[in-house]
C-alpha positions in Angstrom: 0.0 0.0 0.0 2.8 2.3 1.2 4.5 1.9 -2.5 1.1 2.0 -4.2 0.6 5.5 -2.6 4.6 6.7 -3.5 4.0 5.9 -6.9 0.5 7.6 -7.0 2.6 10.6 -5.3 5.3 10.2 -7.9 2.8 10.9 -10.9 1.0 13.4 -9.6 4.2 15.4 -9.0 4.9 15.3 -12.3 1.9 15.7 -13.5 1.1 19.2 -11.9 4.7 20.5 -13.2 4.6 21.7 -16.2 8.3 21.6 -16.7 9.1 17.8 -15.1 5.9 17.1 -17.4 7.9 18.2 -21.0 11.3 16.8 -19.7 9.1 13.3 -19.3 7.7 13.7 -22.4 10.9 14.2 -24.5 13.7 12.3 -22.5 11.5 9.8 -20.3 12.3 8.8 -16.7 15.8 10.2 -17.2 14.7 13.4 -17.4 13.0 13.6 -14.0 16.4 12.9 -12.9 16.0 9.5 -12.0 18.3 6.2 -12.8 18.0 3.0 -14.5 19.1 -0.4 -14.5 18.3 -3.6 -17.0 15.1 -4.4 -14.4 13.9 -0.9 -12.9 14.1 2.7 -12.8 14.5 4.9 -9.5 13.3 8.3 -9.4 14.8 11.5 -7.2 11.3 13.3 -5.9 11.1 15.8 -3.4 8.4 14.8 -0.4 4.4 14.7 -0.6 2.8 15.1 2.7 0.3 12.4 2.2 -2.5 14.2 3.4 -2.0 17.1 1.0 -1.7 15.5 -1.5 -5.1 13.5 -0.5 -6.5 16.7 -1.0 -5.2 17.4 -3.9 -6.6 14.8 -5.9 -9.6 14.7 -4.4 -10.8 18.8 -4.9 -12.7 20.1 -7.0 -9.5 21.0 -9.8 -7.4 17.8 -9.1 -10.3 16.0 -10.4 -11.1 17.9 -13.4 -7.4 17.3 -14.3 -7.6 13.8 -14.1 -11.0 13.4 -16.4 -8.8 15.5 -18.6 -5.7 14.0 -18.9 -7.0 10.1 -18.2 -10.4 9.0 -19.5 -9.5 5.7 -20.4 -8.3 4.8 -17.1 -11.3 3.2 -15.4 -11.1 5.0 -12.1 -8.1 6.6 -10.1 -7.6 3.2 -8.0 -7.1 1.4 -11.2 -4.2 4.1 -12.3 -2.4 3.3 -9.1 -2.5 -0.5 -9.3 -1.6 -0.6 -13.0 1.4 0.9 -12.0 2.0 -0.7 -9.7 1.9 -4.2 -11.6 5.3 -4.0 -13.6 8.4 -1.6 -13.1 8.9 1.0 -15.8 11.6 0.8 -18.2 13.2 3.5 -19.4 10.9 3.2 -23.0 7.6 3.3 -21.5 6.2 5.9 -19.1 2.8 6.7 -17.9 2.2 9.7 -20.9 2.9 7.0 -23.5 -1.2 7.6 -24.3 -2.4 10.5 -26.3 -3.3 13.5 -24.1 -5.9 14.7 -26.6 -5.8 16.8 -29.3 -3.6 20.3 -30.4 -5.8 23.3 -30.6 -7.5 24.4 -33.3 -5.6 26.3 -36.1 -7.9 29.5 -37.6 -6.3 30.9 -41.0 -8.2 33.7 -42.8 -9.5 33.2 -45.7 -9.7 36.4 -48.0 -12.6 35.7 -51.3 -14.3 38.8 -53.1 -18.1 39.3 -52.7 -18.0 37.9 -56.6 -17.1 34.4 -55.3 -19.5 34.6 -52.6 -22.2 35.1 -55.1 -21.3 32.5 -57.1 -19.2 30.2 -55.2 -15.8 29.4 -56.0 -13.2 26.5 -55.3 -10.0 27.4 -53.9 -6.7 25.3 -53.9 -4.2 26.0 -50.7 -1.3 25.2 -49.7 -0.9 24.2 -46.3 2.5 24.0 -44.0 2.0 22.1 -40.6 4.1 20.5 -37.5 4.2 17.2 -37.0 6.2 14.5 -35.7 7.8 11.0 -36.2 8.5 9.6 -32.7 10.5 12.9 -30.8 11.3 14.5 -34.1 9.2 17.3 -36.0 9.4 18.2 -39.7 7.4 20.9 -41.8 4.5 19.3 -43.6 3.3 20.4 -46.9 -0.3 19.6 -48.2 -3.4 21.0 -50.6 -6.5 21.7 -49.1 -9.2 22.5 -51.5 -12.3 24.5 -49.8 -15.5 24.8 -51.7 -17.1 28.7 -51.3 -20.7 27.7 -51.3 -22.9 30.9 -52.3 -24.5 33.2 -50.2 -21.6 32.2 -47.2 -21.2 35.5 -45.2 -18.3 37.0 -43.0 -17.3 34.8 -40.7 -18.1 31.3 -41.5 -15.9 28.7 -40.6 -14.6 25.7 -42.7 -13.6 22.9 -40.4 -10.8 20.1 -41.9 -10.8 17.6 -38.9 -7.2 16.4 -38.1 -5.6 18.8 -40.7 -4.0 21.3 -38.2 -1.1 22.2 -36.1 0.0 18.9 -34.1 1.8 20.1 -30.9 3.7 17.6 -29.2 4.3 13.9 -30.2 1.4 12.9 -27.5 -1.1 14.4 -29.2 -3.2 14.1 -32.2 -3.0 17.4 -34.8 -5.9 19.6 -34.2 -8.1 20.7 -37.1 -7.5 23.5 -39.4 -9.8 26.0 -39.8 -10.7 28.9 -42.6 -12.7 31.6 -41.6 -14.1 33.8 -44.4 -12.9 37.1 -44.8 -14.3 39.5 -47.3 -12.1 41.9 -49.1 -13.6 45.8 -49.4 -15.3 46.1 -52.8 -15.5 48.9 -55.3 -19.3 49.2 -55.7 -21.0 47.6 -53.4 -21.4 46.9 -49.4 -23.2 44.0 -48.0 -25.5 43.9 -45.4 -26.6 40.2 -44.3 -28.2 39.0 -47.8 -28.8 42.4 -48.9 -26.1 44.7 -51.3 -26.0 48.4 -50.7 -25.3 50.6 -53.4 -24.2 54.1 -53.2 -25.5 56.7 -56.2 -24.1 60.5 -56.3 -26.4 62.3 -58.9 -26.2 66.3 -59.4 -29.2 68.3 -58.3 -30.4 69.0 -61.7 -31.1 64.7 -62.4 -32.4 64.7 -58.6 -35.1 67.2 -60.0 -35.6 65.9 -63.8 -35.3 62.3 -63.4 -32.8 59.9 -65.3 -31.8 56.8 -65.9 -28.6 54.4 -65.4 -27.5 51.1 -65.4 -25.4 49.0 -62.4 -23.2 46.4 -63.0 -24.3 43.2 -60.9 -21.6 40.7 -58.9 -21.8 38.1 -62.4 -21.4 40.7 -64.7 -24.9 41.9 -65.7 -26.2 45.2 -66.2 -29.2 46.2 -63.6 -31.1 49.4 -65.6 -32.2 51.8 -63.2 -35.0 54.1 -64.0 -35.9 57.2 -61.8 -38.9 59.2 -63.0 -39.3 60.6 -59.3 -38.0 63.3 -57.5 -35.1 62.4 -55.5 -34.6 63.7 -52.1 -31.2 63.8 -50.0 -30.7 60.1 -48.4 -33.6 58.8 -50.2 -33.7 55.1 -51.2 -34.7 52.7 -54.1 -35.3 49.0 -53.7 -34.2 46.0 -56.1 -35.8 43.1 -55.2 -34.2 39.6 -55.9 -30.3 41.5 -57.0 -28.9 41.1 -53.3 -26.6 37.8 -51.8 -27.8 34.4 -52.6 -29.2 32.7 -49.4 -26.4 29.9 -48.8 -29.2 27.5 -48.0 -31.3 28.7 -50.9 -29.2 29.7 -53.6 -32.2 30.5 -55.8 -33.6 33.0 -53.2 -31.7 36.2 -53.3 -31.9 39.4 -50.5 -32.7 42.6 -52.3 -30.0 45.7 -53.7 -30.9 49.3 -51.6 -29.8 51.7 -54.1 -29.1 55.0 -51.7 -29.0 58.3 -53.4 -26.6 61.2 -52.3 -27.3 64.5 -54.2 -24.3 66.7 -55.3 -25.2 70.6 -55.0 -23.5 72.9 -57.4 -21.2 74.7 -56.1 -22.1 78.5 -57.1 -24.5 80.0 -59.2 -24.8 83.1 -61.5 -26.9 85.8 -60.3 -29.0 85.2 -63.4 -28.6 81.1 -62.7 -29.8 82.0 -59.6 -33.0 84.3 -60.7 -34.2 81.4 -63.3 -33.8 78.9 -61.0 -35.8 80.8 -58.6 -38.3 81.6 -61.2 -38.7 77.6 -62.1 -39.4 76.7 -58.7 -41.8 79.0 -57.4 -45.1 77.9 -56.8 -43.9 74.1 -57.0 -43.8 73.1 -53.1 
């Protein structure tokens, strides 16, 4: 019982430091400091008072760690007596057993709002640690992600396994793109809807006009305005917005928002006409 409890103590103390925990990881028994013969290995701890570390294991964060760190052990008596069954050599240790999984890795992932209304397939290379036994290398690989339509900022593309792999005890974590739309030139969007600014002089605000927009796959939208336009007023497209990336055939709508430009002087006589045309017209 005595050495059942030493080696308990023994595991826990290197367990709970983080530096005894990497030197175990990468160099074994040997570096804990301890020494080894053909049959058994010795180790150099400093003393456990048995009742703290009682108390240790059994609040509320020492047993979180162990849930962690040992779900396939059956239960905390059966970690003690399966070391106990056979010494260690200085090959085999008690981390021998995957510790989980690296974190996931996030990369950006920078498309134009063109490919989001269409969808696009992208081709990527991909560098990533791993390791063969204690030894990492630089893995290359192609990951090809396909942009459905309608995706919006933010969504995630998960490649299970495809990540960064930390240490040799734990499986690579999963590589993840996160969409990132670049600025565009016309138009800003808005959940499924597409905004679209219009400067127009004061005179085509008045008199009406007409003009055309080109669309994210290259159409022409023709725009008619018979009305009279007033500063921040809007006009609705329906059906010309973002697909809906469940519903690529439903479409949000385009808000057209108008911004008038005012001359910037007039003639005295400019002036007089003008005021001439619009009396009595309010």
């Amino acid at each position: 019982a005595e050495r059942k409890f030493k080696l308990i103590g023994e595991a826990y103390e290197v367990l709970s430091d983080e530096e005894k925990r990497k030197n175990y990881d990468l160099f074994g028994q040997s570096g804990l400091g301890g020494t080894t013969t053909n049959d058994e290995t010795y180790y150099t701890y400093s003393n456990i008072d048995p009742n703290e570390l009682f108390s240790r294991f059994f609040s509320h964060d020492a047993s979180s760690f162990f849930s962690q760190g040992f779900d396939d052990f059956p239960s905390f008596q059966g970690f003690a007596s399966m070391n106990s069954r056979r010494p260690r050599s200085s090959r085999s240790n008690i981390f021998s057993r995957s510790f989980g999984r690296a974190a996931s890795f996030e990369v950006p992932l920078q498309v134009t709002l063109e490919e989001l209304y269409t969808g696009c397939r992208k081709k990527l290379k991909v560098t990533r640690k791993r390791f063969v036994g204690l030894n990492s290398y630089e893995d290359n690989t192609f990951i090809t992600v396909d942009v459905k339509p309608g995706w919006g900022e933010g969504t995630k593309i998960n490649f299970h396994g495809e990540g960064e792999q930390s240490s040799p005890n734990e499986q690579p974590g999963d590589l993840v793109f996160i969409i990132k739309t670049k600025p565009h030139d016309r138009f800003i969007r808005e959940g499924n809807n597409l905004i679209y600014k219009c400067y127009l002089p004061l005179d085509k605000a008045l008199t009406g006009f007409q003009f055309s927009i080109k669309s994210l796959d290259n159409r022409d939208i023709n725009v008619r305005v018979d009305d009279i336009i007033n500063p921040n007023s809007k006009k609705i497209i329906t059906n010309e917005g973002m697909p809906y990336s469940k519903s690529p055939s439903i479409k949000g709508d385009l808000f057209i928002e108008f911004d008038i430009v005012f001359p910037k002087k007039l003639s005295p006589e400019q002036k007089r006409t003008l005021k001439e045309t619009l009396a009595n017209t309010y």
